[in-house]
Biopython code that builds the backbone (N, CA, C, O; Angstrom):
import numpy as np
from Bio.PDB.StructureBuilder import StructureBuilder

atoms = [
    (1, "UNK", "N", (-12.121, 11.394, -8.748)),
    (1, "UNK", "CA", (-10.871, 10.757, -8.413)),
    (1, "UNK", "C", (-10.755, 9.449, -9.194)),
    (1, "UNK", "O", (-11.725, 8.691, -9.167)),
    (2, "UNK", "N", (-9.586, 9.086, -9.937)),
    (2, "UNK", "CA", (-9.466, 8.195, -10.405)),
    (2, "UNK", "C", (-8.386, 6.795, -9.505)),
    (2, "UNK", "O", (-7.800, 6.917, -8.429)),
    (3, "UNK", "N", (-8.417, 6.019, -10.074)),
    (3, "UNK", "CA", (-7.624, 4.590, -9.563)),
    (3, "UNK", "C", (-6.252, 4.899, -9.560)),
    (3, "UNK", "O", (-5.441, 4.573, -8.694)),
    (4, "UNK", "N", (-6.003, 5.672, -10.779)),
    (4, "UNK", "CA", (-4.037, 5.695, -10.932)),
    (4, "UNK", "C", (-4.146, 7.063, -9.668)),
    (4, "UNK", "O", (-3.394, 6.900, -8.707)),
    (5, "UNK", "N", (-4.832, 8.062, -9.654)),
    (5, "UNK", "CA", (-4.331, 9.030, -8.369)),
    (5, "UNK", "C", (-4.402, 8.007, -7.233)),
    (5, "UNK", "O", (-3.336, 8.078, -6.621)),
    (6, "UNK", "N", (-5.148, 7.153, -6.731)),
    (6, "UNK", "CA", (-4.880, 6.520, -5.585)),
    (6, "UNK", "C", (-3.498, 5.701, -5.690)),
    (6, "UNK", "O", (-2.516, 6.200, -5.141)),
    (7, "UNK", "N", (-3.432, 5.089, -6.025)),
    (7, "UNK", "CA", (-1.808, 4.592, -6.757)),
    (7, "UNK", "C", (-0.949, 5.211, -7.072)),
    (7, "UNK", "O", (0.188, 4.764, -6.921)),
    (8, "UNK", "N", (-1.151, 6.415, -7.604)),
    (8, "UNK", "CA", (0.068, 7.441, -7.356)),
    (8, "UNK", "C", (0.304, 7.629, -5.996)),
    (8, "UNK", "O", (1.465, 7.415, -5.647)),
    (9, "UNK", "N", (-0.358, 7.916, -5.273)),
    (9, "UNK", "CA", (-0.849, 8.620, -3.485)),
    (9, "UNK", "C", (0.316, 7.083, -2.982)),
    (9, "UNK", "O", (1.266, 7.368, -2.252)),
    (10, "UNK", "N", (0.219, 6.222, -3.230)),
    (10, "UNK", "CA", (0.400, 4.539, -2.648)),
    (10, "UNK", "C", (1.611, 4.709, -2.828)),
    (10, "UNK", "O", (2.272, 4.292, -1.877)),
    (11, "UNK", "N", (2.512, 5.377, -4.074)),
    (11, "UNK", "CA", (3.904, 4.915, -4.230)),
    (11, "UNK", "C", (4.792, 5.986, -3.458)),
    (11, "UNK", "O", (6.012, 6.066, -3.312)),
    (12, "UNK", "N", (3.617, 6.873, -2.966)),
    (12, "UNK", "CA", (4.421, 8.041, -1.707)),
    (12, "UNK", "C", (4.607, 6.987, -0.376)),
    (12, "UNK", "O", (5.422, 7.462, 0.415)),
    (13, "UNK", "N", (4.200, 6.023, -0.053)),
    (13, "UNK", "CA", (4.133, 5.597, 1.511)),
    (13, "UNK", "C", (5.132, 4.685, 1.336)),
    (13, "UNK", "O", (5.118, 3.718, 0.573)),
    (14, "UNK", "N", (6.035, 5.046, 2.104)),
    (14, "UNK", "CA", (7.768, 4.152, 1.756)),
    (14, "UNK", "C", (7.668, 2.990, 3.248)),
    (14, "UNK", "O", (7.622, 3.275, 4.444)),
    (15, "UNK", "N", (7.665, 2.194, 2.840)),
    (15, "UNK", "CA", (8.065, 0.743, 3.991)),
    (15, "UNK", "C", (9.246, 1.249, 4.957)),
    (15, "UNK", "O", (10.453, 1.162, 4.730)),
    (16, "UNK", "N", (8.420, 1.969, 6.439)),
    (16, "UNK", "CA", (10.342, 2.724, 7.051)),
    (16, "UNK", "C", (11.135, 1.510, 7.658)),
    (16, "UNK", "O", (12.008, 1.714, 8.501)),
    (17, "UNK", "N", (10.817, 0.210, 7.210)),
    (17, "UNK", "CA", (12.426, -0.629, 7.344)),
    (17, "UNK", "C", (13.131, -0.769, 6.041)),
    (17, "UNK", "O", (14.352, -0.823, 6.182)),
    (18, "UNK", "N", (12.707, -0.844, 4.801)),
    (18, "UNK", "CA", (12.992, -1.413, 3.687)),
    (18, "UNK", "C", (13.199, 0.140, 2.924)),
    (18, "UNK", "O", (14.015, 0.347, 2.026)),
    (19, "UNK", "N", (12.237, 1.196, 3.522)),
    (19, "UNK", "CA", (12.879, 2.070, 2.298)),
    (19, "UNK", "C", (12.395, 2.560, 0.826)),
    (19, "UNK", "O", (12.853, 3.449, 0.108)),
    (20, "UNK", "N", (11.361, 1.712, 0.637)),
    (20, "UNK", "CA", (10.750, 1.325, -0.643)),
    (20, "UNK", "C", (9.244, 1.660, -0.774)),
    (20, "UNK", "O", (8.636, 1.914, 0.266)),
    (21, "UNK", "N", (8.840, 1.674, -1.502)),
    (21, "UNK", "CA", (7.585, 2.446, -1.217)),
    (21, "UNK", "C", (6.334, 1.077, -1.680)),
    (21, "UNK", "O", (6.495, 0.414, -2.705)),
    (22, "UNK", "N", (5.224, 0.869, -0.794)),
    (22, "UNK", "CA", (4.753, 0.090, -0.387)),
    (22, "UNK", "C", (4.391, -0.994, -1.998)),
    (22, "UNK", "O", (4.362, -2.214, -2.161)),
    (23, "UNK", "N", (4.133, 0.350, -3.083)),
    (23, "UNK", "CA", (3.845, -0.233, -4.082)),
    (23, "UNK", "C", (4.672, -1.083, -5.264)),
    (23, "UNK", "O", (4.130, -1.985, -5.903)),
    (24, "UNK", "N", (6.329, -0.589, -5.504)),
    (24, "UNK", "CA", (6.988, -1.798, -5.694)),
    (24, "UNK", "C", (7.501, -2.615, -4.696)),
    (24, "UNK", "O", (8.367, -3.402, -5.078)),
    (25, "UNK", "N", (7.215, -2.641, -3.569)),
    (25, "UNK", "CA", (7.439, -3.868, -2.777)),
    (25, "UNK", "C", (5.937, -4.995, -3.040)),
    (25, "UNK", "O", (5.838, -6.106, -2.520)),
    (26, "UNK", "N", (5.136, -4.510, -3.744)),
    (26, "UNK", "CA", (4.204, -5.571, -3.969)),
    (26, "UNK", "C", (3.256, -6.131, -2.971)),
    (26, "UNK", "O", (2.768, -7.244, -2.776)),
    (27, "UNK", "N", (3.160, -4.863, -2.359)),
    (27, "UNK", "CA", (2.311, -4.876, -0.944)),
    (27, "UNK", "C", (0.766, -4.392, -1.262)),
    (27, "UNK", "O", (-0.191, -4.710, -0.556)),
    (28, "UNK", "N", (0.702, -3.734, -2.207)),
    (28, "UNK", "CA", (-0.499, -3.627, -2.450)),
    (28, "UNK", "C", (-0.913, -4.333, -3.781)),
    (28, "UNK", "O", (-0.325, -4.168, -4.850)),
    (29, "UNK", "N", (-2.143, -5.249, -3.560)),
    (29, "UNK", "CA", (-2.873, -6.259, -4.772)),
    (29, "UNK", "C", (-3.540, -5.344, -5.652)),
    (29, "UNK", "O", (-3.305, -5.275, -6.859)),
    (30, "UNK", "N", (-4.673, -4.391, -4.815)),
    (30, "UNK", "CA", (-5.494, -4.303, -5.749)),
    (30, "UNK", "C", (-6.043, -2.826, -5.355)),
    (30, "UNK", "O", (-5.390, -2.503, -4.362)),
    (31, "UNK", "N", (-6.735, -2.028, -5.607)),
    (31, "UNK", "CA", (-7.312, -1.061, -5.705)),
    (31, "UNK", "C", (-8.509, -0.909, -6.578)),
    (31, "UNK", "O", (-8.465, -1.278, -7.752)),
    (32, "UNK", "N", (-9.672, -0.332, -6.007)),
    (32, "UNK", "CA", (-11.183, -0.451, -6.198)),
    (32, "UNK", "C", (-11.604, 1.228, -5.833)),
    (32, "UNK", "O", (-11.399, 1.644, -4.692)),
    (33, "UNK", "N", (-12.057, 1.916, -6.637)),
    (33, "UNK", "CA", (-12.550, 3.400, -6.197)),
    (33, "UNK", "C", (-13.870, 3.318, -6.844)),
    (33, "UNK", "O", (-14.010, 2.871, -7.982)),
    (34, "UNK", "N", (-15.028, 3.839, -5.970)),
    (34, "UNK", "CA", (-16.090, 3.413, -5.996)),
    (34, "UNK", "C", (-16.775, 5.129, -4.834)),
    (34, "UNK", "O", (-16.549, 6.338, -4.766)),
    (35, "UNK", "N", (-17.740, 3.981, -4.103)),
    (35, "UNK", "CA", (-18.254, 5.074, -3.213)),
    (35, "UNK", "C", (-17.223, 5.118, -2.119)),
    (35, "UNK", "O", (-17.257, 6.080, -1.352)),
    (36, "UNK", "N", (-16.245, 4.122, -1.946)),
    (36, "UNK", "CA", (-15.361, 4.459, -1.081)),
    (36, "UNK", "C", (-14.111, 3.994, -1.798)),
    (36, "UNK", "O", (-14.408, 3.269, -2.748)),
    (37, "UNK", "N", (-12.658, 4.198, -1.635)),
    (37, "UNK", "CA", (-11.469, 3.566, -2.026)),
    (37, "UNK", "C", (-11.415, 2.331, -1.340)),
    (37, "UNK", "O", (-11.117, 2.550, -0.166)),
    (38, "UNK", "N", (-11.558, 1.258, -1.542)),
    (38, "UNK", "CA", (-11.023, -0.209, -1.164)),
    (38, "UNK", "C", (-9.514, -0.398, -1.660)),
    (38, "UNK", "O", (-9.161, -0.354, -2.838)),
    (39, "UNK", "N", (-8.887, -0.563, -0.822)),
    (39, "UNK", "CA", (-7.281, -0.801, -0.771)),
    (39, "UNK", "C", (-7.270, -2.487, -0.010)),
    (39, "UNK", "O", (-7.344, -2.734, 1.194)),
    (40, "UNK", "N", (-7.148, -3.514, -1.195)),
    (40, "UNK", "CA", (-6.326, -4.867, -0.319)),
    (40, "UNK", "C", (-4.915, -5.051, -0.944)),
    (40, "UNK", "O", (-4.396, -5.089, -2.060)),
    (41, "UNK", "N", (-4.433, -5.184, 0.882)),
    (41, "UNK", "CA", (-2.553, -5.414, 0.631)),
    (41, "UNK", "C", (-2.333, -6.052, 1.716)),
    (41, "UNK", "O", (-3.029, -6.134, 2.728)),
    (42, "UNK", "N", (-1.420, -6.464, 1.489)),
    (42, "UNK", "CA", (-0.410, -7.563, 2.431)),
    (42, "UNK", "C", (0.721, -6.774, 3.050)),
    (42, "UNK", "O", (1.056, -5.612, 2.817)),
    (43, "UNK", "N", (1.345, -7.843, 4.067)),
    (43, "UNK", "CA", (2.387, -7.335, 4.811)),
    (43, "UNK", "C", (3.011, -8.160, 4.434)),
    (43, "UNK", "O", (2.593, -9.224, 3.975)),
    (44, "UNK", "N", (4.808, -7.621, 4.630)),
    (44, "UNK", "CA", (5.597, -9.053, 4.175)),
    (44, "UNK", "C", (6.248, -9.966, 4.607)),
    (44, "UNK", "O", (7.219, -10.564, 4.143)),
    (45, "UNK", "N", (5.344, -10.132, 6.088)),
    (45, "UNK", "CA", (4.827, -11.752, 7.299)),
    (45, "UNK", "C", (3.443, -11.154, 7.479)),
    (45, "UNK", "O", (3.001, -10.074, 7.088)),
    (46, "UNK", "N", (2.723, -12.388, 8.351)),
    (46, "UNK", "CA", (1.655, -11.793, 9.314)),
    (46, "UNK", "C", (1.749, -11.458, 10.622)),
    (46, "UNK", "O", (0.979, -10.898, 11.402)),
    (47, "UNK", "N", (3.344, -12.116, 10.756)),
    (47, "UNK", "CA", (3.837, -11.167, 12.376)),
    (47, "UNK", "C", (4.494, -9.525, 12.548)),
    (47, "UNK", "O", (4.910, -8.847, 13.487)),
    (48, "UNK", "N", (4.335, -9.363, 11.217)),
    (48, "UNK", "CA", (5.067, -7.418, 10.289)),
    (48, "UNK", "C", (4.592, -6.306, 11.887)),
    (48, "UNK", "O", (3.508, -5.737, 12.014)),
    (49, "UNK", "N", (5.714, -6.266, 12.882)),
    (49, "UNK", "CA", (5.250, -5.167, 13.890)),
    (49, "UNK", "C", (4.620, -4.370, 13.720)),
    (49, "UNK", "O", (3.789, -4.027, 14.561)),
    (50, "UNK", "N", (4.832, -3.506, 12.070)),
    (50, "UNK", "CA", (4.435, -2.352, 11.587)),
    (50, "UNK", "C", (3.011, -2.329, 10.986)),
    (50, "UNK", "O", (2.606, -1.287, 10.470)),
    (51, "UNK", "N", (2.433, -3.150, 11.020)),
    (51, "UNK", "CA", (1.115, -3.637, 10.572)),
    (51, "UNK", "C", (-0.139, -2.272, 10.807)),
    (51, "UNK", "O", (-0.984, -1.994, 9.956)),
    (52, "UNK", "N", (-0.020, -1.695, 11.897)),
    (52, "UNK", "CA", (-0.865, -0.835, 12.291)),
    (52, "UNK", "C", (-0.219, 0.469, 12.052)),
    (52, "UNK", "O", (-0.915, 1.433, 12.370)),
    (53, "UNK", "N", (1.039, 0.748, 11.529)),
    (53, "UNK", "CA", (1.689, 2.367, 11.024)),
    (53, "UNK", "C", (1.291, 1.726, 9.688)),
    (53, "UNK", "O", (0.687, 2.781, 9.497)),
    (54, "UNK", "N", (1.078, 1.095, 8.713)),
    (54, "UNK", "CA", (0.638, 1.301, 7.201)),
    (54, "UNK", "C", (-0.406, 1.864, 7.123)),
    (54, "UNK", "O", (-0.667, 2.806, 6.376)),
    (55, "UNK", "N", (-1.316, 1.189, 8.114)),
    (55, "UNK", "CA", (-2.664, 1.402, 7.883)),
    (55, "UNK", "C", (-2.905, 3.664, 7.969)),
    (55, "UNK", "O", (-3.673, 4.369, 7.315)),
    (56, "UNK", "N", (-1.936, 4.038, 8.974)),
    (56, "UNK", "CA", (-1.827, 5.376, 9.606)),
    (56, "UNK", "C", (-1.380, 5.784, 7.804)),
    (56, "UNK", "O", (-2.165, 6.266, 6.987)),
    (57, "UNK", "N", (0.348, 5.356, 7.503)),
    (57, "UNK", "CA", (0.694, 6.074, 6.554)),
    (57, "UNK", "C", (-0.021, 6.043, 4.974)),
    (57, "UNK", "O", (0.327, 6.832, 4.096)),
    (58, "UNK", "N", (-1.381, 4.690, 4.721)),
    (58, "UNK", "CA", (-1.756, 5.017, 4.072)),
    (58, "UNK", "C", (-2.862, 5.819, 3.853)),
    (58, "UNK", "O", (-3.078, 6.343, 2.761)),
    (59, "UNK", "N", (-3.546, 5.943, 4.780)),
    (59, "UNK", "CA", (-4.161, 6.771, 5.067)),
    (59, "UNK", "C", (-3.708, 8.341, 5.050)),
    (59, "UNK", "O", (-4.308, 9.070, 4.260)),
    (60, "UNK", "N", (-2.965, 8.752, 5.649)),
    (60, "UNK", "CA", (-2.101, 10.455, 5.292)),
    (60, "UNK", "C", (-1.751, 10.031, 4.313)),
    (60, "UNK", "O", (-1.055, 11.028, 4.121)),
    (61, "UNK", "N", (-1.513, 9.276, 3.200)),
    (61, "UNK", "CA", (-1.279, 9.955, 1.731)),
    (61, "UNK", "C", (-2.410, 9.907, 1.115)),
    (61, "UNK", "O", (-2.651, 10.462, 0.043)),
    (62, "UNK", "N", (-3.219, 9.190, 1.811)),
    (62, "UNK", "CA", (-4.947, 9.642, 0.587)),
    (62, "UNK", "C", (-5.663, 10.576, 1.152)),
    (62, "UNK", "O", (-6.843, 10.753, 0.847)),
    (63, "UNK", "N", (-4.939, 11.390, 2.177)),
    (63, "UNK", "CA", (-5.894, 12.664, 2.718)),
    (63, "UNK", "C", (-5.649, 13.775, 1.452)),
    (63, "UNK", "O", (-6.507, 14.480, 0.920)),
    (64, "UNK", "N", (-4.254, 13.701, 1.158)),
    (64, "UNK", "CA", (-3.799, 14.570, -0.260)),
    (64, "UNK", "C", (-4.848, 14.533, -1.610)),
    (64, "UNK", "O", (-4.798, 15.579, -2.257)),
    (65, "UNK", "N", (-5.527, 13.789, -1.993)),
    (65, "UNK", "CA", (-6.417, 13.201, -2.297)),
    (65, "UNK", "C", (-7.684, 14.786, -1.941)),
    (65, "UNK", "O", (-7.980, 15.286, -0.855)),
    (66, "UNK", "N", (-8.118, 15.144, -3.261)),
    (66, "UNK", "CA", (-9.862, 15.951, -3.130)),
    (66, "UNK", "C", (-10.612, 15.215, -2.332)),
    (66, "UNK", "O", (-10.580, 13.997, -2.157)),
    (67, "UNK", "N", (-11.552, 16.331, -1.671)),
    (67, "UNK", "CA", (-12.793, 15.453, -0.943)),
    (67, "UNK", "C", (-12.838, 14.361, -0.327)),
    (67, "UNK", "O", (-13.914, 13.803, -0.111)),
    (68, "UNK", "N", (-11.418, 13.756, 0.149)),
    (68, "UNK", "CA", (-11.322, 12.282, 1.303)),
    (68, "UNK", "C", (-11.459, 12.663, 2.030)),
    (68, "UNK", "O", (-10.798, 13.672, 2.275)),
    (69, "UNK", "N", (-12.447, 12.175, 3.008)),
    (69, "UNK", "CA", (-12.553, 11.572, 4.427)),
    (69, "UNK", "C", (-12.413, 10.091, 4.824)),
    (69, "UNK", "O", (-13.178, 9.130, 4.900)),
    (70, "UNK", "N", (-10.903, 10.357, 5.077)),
    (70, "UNK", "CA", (-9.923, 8.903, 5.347)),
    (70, "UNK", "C", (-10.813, 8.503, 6.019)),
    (70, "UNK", "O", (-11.204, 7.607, 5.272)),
    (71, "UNK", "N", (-11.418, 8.464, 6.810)),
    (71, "UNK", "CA", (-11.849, 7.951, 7.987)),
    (71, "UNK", "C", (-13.303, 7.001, 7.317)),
    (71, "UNK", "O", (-13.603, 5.827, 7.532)),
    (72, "UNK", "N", (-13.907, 7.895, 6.573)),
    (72, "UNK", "CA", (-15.177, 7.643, 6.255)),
    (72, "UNK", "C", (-14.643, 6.962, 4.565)),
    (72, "UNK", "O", (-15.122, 5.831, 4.485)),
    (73, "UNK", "N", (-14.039, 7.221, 3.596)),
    (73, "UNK", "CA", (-14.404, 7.004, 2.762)),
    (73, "UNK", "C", (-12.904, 6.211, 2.202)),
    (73, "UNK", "O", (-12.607, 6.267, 1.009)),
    (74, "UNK", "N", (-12.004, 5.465, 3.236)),
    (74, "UNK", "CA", (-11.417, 4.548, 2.432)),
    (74, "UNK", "C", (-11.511, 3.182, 3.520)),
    (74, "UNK", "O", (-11.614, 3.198, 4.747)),
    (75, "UNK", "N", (-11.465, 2.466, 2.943)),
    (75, "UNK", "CA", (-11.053, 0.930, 3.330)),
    (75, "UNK", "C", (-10.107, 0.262, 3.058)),
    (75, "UNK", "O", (-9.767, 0.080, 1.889)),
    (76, "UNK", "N", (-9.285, -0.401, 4.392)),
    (76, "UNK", "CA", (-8.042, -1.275, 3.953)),
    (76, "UNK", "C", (-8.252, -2.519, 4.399)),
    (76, "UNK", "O", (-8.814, -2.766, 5.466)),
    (77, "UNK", "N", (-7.741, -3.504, 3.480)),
    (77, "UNK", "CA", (-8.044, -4.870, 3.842)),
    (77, "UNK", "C", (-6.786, -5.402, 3.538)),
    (77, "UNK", "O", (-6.063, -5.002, 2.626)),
    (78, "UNK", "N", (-6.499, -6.455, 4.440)),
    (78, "UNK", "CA", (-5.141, -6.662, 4.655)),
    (78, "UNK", "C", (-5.777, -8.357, 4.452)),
    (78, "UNK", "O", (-6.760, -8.793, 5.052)),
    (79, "UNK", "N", (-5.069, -9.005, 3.618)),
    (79, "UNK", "CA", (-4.834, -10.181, 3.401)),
    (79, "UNK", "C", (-4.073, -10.852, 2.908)),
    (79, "UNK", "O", (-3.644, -10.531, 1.800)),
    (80, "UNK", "N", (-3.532, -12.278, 3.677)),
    (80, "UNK", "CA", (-2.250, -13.090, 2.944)),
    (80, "UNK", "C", (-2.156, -14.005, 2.224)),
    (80, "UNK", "O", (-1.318, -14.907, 2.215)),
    (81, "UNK", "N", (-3.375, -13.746, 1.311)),
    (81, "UNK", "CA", (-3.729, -14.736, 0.799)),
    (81, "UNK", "C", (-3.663, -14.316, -0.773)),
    (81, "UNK", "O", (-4.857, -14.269, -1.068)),
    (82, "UNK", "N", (-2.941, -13.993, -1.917)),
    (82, "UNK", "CA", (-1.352, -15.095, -1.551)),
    (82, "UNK", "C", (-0.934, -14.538, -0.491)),
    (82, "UNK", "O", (-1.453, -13.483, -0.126)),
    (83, "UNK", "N", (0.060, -15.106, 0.206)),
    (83, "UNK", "CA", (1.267, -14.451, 1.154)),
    (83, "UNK", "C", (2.254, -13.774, -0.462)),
    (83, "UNK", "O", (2.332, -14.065, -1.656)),
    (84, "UNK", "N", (3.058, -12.375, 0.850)),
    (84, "UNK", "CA", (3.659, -11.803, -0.155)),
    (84, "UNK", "C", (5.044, -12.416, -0.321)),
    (84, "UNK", "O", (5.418, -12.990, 0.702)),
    (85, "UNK", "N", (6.124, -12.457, -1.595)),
    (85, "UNK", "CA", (7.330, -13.122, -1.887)),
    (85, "UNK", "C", (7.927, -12.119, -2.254)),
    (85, "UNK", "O", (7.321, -11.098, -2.579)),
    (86, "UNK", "N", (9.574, -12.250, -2.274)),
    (86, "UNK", "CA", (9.962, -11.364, -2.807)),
    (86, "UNK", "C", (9.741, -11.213, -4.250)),
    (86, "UNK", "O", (9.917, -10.064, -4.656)),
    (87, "UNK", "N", (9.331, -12.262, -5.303)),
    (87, "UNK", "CA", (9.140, -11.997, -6.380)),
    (87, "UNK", "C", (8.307, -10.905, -6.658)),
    (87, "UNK", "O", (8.732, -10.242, -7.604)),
    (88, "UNK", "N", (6.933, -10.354, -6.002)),
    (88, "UNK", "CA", (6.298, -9.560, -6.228)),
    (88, "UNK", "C", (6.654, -8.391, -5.969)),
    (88, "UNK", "O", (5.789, -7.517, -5.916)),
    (89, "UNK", "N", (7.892, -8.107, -5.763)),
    (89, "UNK", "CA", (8.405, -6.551, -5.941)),
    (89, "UNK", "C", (8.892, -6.427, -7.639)),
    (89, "UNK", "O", (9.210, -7.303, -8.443)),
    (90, "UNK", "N", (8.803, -5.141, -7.747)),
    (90, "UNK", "CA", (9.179, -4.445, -9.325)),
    (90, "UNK", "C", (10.570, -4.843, -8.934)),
    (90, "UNK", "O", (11.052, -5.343, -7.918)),
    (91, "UNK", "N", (11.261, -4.276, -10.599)),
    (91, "UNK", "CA", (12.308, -4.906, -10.799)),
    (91, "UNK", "C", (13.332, -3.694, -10.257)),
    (91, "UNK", "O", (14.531, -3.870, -10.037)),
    (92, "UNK", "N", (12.577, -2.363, -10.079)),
    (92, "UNK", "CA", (13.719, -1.594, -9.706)),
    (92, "UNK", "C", (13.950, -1.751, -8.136)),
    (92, "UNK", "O", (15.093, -1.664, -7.689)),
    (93, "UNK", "N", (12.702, -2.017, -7.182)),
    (93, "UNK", "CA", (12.974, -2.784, -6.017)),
    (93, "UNK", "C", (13.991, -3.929, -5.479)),
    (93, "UNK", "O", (14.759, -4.008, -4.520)),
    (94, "UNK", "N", (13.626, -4.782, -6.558)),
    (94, "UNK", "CA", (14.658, -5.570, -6.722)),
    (94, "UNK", "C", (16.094, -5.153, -6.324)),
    (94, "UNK", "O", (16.701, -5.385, -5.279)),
    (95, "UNK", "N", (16.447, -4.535, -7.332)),
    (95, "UNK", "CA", (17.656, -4.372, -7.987)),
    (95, "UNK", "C", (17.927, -3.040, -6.815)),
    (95, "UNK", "O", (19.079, -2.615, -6.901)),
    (96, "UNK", "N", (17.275, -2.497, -6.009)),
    (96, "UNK", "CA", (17.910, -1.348, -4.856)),
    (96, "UNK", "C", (18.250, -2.620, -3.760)),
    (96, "UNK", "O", (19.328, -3.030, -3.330)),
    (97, "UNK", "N", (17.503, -2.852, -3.624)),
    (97, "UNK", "CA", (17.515, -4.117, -2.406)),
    (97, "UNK", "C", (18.509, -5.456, -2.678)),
    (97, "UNK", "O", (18.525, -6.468, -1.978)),
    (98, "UNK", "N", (19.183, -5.245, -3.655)),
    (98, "UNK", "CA", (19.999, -6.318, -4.184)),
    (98, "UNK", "C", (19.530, -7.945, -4.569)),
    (98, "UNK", "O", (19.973, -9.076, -4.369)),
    (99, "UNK", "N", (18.441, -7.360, -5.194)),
    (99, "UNK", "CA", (17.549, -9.362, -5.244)),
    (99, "UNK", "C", (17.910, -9.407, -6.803)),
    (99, "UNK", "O", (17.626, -10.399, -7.474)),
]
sb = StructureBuilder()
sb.init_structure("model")
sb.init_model(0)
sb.init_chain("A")
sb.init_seg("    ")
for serial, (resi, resn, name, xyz) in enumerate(atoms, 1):
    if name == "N":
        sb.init_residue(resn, " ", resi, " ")
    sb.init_atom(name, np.array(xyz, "f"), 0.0, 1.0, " ", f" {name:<3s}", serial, name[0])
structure = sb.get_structure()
C-alpha cells in the first residue's frame, strides 16, 4: 500500500456539513504509511460536534484499502496545532464554497 492510495481513500470522506471532502478542506496535514497508517488532521474548531464521526468515516474508507485492519493498523491523531483556516482549503474548495 502506498501513501497516495491512502489519500486517494481520504478524498472519498466528504465533511457532511460542508460537503467537501476532508482533503481539500485541509483537514488532513500529513500522512505516514509504515507498519501502521498514521493519519494527523484537524477539525475546523476544537469544539467541531462531528469530531468522533471523522474518526468512524475515516476509518470505512481505509477498510477499502488491501489487508487493513482499521482497528489494528491505522492511527488518527487529531491536532490544532496549526489550527485549521480557511486558507488551507484547495482552490476548487474555495471557489464551491464561495471563498
Amino acid at each position: 500500500m502506498t501513501k497516495q492510495q491512502v489519500w486517494d481513500k481520504l478524498r472519498k470522506v466528504i465533511d457532511p456539513e460542508l460537503k467537501i471532502n476532508i482533503v481539500d478542506l485541509g483537514l488532513v496535514y500529513k500522512v505516514t504509511v509504515g507498519k501502521k497508517i498514521h493519519i494527523l488532521m484537524t477539525l475546523t474548531s476544537p469544539g467541531c460536534p462531528l469530531a468522533g464521526m471523522f474518526e468512524a468515516l475515516v476509518k470505512h474508507a481505509l477498510k477499502q484499502l488491501p489487508r487493513i485492519d482499521v482497528d489494528r493498523d491505522v492511527q488518527i491523531e487529531l491536532t490544532f496545532d496549526p489550527p485549521w483556516t480557511s486558507d488551507m482549503m484547495s482552490e476548487a474548495a474555495k471557489a464551491e464554497l464561495g471563498f
